[in-house]
N, C-alpha and C positions, 0 to 999 in steps of 0.2 A: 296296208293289209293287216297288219300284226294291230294297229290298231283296233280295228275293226272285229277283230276275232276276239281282243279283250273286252268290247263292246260287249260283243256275246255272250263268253263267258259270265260275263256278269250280269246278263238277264238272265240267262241258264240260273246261275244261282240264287238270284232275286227268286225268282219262279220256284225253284226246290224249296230255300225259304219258307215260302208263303204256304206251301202246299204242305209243309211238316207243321208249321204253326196252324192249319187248318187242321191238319189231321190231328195235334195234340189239343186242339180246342173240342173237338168232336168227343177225342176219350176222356176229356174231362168234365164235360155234360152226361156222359154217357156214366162217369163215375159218379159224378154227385147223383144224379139219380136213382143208383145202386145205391147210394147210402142212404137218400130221402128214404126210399121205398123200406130200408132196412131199419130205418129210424120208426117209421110208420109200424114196423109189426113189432117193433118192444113196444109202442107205446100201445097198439094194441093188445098182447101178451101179458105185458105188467114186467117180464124180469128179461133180463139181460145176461145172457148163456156165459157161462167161464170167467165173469167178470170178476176179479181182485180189488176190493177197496179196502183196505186194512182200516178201521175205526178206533185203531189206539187206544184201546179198553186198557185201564189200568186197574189195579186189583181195590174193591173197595171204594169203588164209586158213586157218587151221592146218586139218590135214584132219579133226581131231578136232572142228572146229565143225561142218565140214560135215555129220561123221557125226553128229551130234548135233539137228543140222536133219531129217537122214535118222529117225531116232531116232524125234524127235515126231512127225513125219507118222505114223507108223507106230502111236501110238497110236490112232487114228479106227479103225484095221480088227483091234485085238487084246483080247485077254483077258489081264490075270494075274494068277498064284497068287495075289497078295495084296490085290489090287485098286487098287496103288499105280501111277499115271501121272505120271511130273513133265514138264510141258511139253505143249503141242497146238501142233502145225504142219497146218493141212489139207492132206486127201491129194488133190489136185486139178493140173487139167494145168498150171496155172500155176504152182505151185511144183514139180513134178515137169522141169518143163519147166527151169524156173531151176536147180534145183540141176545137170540133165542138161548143159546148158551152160556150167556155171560149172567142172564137173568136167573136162568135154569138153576145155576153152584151160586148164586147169592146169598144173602141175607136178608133180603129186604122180609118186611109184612107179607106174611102169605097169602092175604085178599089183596095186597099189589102186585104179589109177586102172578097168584094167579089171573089178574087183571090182565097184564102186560101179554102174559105167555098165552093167553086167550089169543088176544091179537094177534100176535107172532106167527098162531099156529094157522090164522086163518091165510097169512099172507105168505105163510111156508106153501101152502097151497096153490097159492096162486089167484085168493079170494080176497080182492079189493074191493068187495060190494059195499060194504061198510065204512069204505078211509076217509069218507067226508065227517062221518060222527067217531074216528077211532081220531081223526087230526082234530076235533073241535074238545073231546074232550082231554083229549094231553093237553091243544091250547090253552083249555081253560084251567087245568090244575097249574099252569106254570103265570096263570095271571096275565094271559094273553088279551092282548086291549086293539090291537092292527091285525089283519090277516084272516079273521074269521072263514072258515068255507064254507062256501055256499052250494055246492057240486062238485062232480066229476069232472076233469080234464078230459076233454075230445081227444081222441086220438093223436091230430094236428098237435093239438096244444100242449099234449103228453112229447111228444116228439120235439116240437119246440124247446119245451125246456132243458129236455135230454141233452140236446144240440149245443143249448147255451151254456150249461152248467157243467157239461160233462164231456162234452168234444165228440168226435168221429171216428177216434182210436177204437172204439172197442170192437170188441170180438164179435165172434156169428150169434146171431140171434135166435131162441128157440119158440115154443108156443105151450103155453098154458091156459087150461082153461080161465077163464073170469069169474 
């Protein structure tokens, strides 16, 4: 008898098991989803809310680092011919924000300076219309020979590399126009 009911008990607990491993499989589909989906509205938005990336700007920086910070960001929202990206900087207000002020108190040439901060101001907005021709020409002042862009990242494909580059961690997402 006492066999028997050990029997039991342990398909009782087989059975709970199963049914917790179901039910944690369930909120974990139902999780990744919540973050595909959340993945999907930054890379439709352009920026990514409360986000902290500190870019270790140090005082006196050749302008050719900055454009090169400028550079990666600009991967998240491009396509090219070859499908070669070296570098990821996210494109979000808080590095947008650092690079805009670090340019801002520089020294550089004031037709780079006011080059740069062109850009800057359109993406302080939230206006990526242009980052196929604002990424080909920084490529092309740093001698870029791979990577060329050709387009705009799809949404999917904005989210893609968010995903790759930059993990799941981040914070709530908000919306900005395009």
């Amino acid at each position: 008898m006492k066999l028997k009911t050990l029997k039991e008990k342990i398909k009782v607990h087989k059975k709970k098991s199963v049914a917790i491993a179901i039910v944690a499989f369930t909120i974990m589909v139902l999780a990744t989803s919540a973050i595909a989906h959340n993945m999907l509205v930054v890379a439709a938005t352009g920026n990514i809310d409360n986000l902290k990336w500190n870019l270790h700007l140090k005082p006196n920086m050749p302008e050719i680092e900055i454009a090169q910070i400028m550079h990666e960001m600009t991967h998240q929202k491009v396509v090219s011919e070859d499908d070669q990206k070296w570098g990821a900087i996210p494109m979000c207000n808080d590095t947008i924000m650092q690079v805009y002020n670090y340019i801002w108190k520089s020294n550089y040439p004031k037709e780079d300076k006011d080059y740069y901060l062109a850009i800057l101001d359109k993406w302080k907005q939230g206006d990526f219309s242009n980052v196929v021709s604002d990424h080909n020409e920084i490529w092309t002042e740093e001698g870029g020979t791979v990577g060329y862009a050709v387009g705009r990242a799809t949404p999917q494909q904005e989210a893609q590399f968010v995903l790759v580059h930059f993990g799941l961690h981040w914070p709530t997402f908000h919306t900005l126009p395009l």
